[in-house]
N, C-alpha and C positions, 0 to 999 in steps of 0.2 A: 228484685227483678228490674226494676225501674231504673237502678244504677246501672247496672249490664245495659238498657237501653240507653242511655248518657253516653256509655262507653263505647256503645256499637256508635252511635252519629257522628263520635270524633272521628273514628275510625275513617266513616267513610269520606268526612272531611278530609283526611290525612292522604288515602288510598285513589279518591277519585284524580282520574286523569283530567277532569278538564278543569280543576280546579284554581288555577292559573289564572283561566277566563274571567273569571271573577271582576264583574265593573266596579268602581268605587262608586255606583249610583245605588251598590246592594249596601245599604251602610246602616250603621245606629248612633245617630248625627244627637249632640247635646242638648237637639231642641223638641228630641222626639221619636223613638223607633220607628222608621218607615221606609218604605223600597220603592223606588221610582215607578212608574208607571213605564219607563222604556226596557223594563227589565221584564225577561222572556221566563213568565209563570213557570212550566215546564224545564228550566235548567234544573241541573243537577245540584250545581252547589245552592238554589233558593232552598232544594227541596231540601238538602241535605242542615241547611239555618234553621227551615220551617219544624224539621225532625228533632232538632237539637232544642227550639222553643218551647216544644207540645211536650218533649219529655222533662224539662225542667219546669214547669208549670203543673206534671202530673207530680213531678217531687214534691213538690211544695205543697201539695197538699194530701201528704202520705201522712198516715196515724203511725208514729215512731214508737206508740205506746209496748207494740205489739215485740219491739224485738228487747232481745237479751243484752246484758251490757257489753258483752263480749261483741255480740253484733253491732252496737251502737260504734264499740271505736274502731269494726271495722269499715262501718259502711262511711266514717269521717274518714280514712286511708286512701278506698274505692275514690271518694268525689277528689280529694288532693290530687290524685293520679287523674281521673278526669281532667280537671281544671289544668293542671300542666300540661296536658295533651292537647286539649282547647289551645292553650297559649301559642306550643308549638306550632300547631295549626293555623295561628291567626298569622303568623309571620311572614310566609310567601304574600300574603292580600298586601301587609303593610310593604312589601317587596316592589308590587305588585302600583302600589301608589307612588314609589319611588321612581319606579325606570318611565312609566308615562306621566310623570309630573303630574298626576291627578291633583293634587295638593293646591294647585292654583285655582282650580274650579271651584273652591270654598275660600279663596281667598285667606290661603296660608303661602309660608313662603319655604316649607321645609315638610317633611313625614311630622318628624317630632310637633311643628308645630298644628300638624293635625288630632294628635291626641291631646295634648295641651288644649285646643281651645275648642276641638270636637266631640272629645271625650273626657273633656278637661282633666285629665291627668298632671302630676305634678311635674315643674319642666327636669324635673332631677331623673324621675320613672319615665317618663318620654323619652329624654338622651338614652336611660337604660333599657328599652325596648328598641330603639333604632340602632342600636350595636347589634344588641341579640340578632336582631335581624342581618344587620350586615355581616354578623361571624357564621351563622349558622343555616343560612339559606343561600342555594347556588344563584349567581349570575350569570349572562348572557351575553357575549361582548358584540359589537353592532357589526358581526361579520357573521355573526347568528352561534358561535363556539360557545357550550357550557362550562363554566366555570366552577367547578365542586364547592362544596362550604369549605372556609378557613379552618374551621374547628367541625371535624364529622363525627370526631367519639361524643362529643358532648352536644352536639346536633340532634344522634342519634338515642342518646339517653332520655333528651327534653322528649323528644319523642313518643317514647315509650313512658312518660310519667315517670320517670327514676328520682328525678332532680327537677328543681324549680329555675325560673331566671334570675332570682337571687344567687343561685350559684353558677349561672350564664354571666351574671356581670362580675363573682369574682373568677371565675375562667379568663374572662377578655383582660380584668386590669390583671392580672400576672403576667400575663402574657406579653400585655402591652410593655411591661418594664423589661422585656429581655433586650439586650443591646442587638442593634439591626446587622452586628458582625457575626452573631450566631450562625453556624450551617442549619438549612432546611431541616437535613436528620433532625438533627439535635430537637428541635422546635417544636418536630412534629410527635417527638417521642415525650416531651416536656405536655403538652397538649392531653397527650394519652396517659399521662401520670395525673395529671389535673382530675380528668375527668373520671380515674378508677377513684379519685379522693372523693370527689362529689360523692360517690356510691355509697361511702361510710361518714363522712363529717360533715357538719353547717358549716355556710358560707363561710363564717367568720373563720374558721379554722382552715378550711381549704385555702386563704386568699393567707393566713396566716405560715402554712405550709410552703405554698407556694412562692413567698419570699426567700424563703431557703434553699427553694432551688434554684431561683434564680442566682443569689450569691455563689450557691454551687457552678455555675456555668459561667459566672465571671469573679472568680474569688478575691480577686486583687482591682478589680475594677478600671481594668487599659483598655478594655475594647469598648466602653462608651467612649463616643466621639462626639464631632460637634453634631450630627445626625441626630441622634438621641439628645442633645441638650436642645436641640432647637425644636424637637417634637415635645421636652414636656413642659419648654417654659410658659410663663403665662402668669395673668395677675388678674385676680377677680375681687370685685367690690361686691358683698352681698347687700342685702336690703337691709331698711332699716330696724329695726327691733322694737321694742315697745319704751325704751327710752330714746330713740330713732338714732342710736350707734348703732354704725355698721361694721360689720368686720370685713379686713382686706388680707387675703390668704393667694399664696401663687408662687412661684418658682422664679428666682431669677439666673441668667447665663452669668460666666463667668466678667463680661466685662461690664454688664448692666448693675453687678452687685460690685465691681470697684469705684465706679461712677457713682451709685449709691451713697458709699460709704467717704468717698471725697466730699460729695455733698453735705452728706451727716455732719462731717469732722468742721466743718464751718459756721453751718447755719443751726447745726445743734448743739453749741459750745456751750457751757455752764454761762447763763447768765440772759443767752443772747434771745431773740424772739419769746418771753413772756411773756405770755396774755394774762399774769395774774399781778404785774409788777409794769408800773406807768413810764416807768422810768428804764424799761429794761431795751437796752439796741436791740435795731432792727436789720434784719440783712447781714450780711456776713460778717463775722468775726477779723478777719483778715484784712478790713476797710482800712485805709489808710488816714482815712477821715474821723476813724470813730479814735474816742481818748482813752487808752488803756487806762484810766481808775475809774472813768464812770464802769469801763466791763466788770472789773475786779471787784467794784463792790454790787455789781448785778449779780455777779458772780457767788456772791458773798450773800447774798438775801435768795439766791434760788434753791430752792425745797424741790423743784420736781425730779422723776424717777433719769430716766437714760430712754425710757421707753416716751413719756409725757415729752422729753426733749425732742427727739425725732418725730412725735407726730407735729409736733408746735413749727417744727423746722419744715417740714411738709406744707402745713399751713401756708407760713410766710412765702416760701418759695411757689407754692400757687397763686398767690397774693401775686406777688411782685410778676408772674406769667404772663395772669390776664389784664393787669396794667398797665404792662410793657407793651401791649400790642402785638405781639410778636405770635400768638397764635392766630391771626388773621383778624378781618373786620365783621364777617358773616357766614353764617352756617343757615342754612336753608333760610335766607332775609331776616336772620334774629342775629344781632348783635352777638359776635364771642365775651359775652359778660356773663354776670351769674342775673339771670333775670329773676326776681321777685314778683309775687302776685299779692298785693292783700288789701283788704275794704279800705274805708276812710276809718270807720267805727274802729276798728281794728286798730289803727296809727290812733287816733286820738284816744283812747284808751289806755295803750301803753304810754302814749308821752302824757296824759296826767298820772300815771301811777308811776314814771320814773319824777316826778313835780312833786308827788305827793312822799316820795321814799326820800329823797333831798331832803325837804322841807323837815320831815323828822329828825333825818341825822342831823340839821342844823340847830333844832331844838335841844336837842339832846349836846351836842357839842358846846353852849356857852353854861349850862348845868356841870360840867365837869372842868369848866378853868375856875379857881377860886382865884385868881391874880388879882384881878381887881380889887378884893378884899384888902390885899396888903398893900395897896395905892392910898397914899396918904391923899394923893388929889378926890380919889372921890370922895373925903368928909365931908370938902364945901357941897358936895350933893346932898348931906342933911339939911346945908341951909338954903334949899328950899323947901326949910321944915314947914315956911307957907301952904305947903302942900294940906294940910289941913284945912287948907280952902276947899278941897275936896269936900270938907265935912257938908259943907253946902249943895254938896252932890246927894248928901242924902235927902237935900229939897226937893229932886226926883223920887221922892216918897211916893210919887205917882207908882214907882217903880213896882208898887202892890199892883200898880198894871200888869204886871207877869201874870193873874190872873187869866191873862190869855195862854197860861202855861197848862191850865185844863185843855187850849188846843195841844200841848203834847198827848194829851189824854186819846185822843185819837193814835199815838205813839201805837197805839194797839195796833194798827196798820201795819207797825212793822211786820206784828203777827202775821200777817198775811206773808210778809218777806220771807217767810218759809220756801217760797220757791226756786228759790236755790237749793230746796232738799233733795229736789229731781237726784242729784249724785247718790242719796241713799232713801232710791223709792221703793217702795214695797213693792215684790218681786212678784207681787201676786196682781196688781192694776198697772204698774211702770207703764206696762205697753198702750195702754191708753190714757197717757198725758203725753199728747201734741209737742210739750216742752222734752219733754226725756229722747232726746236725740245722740250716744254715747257716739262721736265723731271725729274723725282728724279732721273738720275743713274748719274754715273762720267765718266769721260772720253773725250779723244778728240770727236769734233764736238758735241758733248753736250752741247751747255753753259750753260744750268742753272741747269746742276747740278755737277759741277764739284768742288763744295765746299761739297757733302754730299760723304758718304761711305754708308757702309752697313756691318752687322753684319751675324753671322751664325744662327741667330734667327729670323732673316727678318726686325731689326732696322734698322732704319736709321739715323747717328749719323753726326754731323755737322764734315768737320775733323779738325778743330781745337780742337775739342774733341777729336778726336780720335789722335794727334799729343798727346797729353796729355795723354794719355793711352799707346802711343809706348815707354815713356819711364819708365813704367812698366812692357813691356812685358815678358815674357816666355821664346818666341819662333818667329823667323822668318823664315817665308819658301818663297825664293822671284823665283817666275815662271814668263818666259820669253817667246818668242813666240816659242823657237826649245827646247830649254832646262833648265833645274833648277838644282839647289843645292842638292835634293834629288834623288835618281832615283822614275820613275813614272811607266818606263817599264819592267813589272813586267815577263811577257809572264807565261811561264807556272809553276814556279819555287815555284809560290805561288796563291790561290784562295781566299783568302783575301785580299782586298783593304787593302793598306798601310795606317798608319796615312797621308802622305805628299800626296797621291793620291785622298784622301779624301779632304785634302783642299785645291787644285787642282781643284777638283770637283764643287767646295762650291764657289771657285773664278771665274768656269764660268758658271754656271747652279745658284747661290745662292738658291734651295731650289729644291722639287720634280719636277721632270720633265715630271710628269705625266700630259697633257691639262686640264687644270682650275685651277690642286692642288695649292693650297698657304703655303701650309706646307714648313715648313724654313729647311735651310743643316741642324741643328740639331736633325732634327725628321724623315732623312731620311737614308735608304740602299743604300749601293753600288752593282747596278745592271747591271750584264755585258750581255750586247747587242746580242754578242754572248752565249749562257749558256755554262756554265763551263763545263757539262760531253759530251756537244758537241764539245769538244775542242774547246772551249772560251780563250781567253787570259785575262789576267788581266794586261793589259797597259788602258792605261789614254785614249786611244784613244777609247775604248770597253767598257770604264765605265760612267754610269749616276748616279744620285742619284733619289732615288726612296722610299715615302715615306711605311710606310709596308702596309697600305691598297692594295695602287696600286701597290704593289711589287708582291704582290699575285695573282693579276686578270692576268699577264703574262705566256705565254706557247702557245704551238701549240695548245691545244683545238679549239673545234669551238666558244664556248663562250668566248673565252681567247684572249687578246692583244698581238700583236708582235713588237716589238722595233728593230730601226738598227737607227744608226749614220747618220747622212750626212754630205758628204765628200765634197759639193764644193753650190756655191752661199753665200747668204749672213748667212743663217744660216748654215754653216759647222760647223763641231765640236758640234755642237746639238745634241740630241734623238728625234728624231717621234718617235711616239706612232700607230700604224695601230688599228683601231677600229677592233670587229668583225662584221661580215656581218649582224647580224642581228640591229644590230646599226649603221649601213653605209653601203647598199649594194656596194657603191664602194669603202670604202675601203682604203678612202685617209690620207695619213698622217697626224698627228697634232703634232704642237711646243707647249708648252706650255708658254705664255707668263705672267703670271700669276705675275713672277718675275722681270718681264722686260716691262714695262709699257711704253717706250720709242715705243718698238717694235710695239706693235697694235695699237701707234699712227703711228706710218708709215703707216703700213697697210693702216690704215684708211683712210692717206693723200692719199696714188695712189690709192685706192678703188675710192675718192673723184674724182681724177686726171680723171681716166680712162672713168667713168660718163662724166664728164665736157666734155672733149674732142668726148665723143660718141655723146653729145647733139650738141655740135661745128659742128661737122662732118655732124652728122643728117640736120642741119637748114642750111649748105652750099648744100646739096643737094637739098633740098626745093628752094632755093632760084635760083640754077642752071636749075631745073624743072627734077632734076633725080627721080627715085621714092625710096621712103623714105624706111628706113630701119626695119624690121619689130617692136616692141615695146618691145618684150621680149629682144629684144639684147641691148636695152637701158637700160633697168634696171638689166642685170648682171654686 
């Protein structure tokens, strides 16, 4: 019975006429289910959320004991068909967020980017819910005319629970490949076959189907035009991976892939740009300058694939880009270079462990000449057979002074050097050693990530790379805990961030410092805490970077965000961010750790800690016969 009430609340969700109305103040925001205080108790669509909460909270605690198995798979059928009715149903609201840019009032700058960081959705399922919504819910054009849905058979099915929006997003990409010369009929009839497919097969098969029809409506492939080539090209750089390769996947036009491939034929010629070979040219093969046998025999010594050639080729040619100058001077006051961030600990550790890797191979390298041996000259090196003067060395007989070699006896200390074990701590205490931080940043008490850096684009580059790029550099700006090489304290003199302020910024914020953003220092503002015509200063200490979405949503308003510094714990030198009250009525600050993934593993651990020790406390009371502490203060 309880299902049938799940199914009646959508219903009325679906059916209610004013449900349109709908504020995006009625929301279920990532920081907390709650509904404005300006929203009218009384509306239809609260009551009809409030209907739909009380009946799944009455599911949740149903005794399943009771039914048969035959009932079990089908009341899992019943809630399927719920939940895609739900989804349906949520689609006009996200519509609804669309046409009045409500999106901006949370300090997004898209729909999708309100599930993404409201509902934190993944940004793959956010794109694919903001289609759903633009194929299958009507618009409005500003002359007040309704516009039907694009796709109504498959509108109407999501509707009814028949089909999910997995098979909403392969509806749209079939769709999406038909060439834009197709007639409307055709389209719409293509549309209605889609969506009878949905009725019997999974996605994968309908989007599989679906290609075939589409070759069926252009079999020879003349009616894509440059229309169609121009809607699906595109080049996307994914993230980095756990070996931090990234993959680059996209479409190129016809004249972008001959450009390409002239490119290729030059700077990816057997031989040329090896990063694995000292000797190998660099720049184009074509050079008039370079000596056809140094190529021939680089030629002659390169091993890598056709594929390893065009990425190395890629390489160099972005090399030789941002060398050249030629992509400009500055991009929001940061230098068009590749900016680097990383400790001093961090440099001098790699450059004595590139001293110390040397040094080996140099040992090792006169161990394997025997030449010398067959040098008649060095016989007269025996005749400094006097060397047996040495033997008078062993009149350091003191040298039983090694007796101080009981101080290796202390060597046991290394014992203690176990803590480097943190990489293979017992999975049962790890979380309470201070040192076991598994992290991508650098720096002391980091270990594992004290071989990577980081970029003003949010890479993350090994630094033995990035050693290799410092002797390319520009420009070095070296900041220290009280002072640096540039000035940073600007006070009133100027209301522009400095270039040197800005990477400054970049080396302790690396990217917006707005809570959730991941926007990297290069796509961010410099935003002073205090505002400028309030008598703001522009010192280092006043300044965050702020990317331009959420550079905007700041100011005294009531809708509006307040920023200030903090001066002392472990986040000083930070920006909080203060929400407005109708997204936090209290009002507490937020860090953004977005950039710093070390950070909310901490958290995490004394969130973890703080638990543990409540339950310790809890069951030592129990056990004493004191009375137990209420439940709610266990689980904060």
């Amino acid at each position: 019975m309880r299902i049938f009430a799940i199914q009646s609340v959508v219903e009325k969700l679906s059916d209610d006429e004013s449900f349109l109305v709908v504020v995006v103040r009625v929301c279920f925001w990532g920081w907390g289910a709650c509904m404005s205080d300006g929203v009218v108790i009384d509306s239809p669509v609260v009551g009809a959320v409030s209907e739909l909460d009380a009946a799944i909270a009455r599911l949740s605690k149903v005794d399943l004991t009771a039914l048969s198995d035959v009932d079990c798979v089908r009341v899992v059928e019943r809630l399927e068909v719920a939940s895609r009715r739900l989804s349906a149903a949520g689609l006009p609201v996200l519509r609804e967020v669309a046409v009045r840019r409500a999106y901006s009032k949370v300090g997004c700058s898209s729909p999708a980017a309100v599930l993404t960081s409201v509902a934190r959705l993944r940004p793959g399922a956010a794109k694919a819910r903001v289609e759903a919504m633009d194929a299958l819910t009507p618009s409005v054009t500003p002359s007040g005319v309704v516009i039907e849905p694009r796709f109504p058979e498959t509108a109407a099915l999501l509707a009814e629970g028949v089909i999910d929006l997995d098979h909403v997003g392969a509806v749209v990409k079939v769709m999406g490949k038909i060439p834009h010369k197709i007639d409307p009929e055709q389209r719409a009839n293509t549309e209605v076959a889609l969506a009878d497919l949905c009725r019997r097969y999974n996605p994968a098969a309908v989007e599989t189907i679906g290609e075939r029809i589409v070759d069926y409506l252009d079999p020879d492939g003349r009616l894509a035009d440059d229309v169609d080539r121009a809607k699906k090209r595109g080049v996307s750089v994914g993230d980095q991976a756990v070996d931090m390769m990234a993959k680059v996947a996209g479409h190129l036009d016809p004249s972008t892939t001959a450009l390409m491939k002239v490119m290729l034929g030059v700077w990816a010629a057997p031989g040329m740009n090896n990063p694995d070979d000292e000797l190998s040219p660099s720049g184009a093969a074509d050079d008039p300058a370079l000596d056809p046998a140094i190529l021939q025999a680089a030629a002659d010594r390169d091993l890598r694939t056709q594929a390893q050639r065009n990425h190395d080729a890629l390489k160099a040619m972005l090399l030789y880009l941002l060398e050249s100058g030629q992509l400009g001077k500055t991009h929001r006051g940061l230098p068009v270079q590749l900016i680097i961030s990383m400790t001093k600990d961090q440099l001098d550790e790699a450059l004595r462990k590139q001293e110390s890797d040397a040094a080996d191979s140099d040992v090792h390298e006169p161990e394997s000449q025997p030449q010398p041996e067959s040098q008649p000259q060095p016989e007269p090196e025996p005749e400094p057979e006097p060397k047996p003067e040495p033997e008078p060395e062993p009149k350091p007989e003191p040298e039983p002074e090694p007796e101080p070699e009981p101080e290796p006896d202390p060597e046991p200390e290394p014992e203690s050097e176990p803590a480097p074990e943190p990489e293979y701590a017992d999975p049962q205490t790890h979380w309470e050693d201070p040192n076991w931080l598994p992290t991508l940043t650098g720096g002391p008490m980091r270990p594992y990530g004290r071989d990577l850096v980081y970029t003003a684009t949010g890479t993350a580059l090994p630094i033995s790379d990035a050693i290799k790029l410092l002797a390319r550099s520009d420009k070095t700006l070296a900041v220290f805990a009280n002072h640096s090489n540039e000035p940073l304290f600007l006070g009133r003199a100027k209301r522009l961030a400095s270039e040197a302020q800005r990477l400054a910024m970049f080396a302790a914020h690396r990217g917006c410092s707005s809570p959730g953003c991941s926007a990297p220092a290069m796509w961010a503002e410099a935003h002073h805490t205090v505002e400028w015509m309030l008598g703001g200063l522009t010192d280092i200490t006043y300044l965050a970077p702020a990317c331009p979405q959420h550079h905007k949503l700041i100011g005294p308003g009531e809708h509006q965000w307040q920023t200030i510094m903090i001066t002392d714990g472990p986040d000083a030198g930070r920006c909080a961010w203060i929400p407005p009250a109708f997204l936090d009525p209290e009002q507490r600050p937020r860090v953004n750790r977005a950039h710093h993934p070390d950070e909310a593993l901490i958290e995490a651990r004394q969130a973890m800690l703080a638990r543990r020790n409540a339950q310790l406390e809890q069951r030592t009371r129990e056990l004493s016969g004191q009375p137990p502490d209420p439940p709610d203060l266990l689980s904060d």
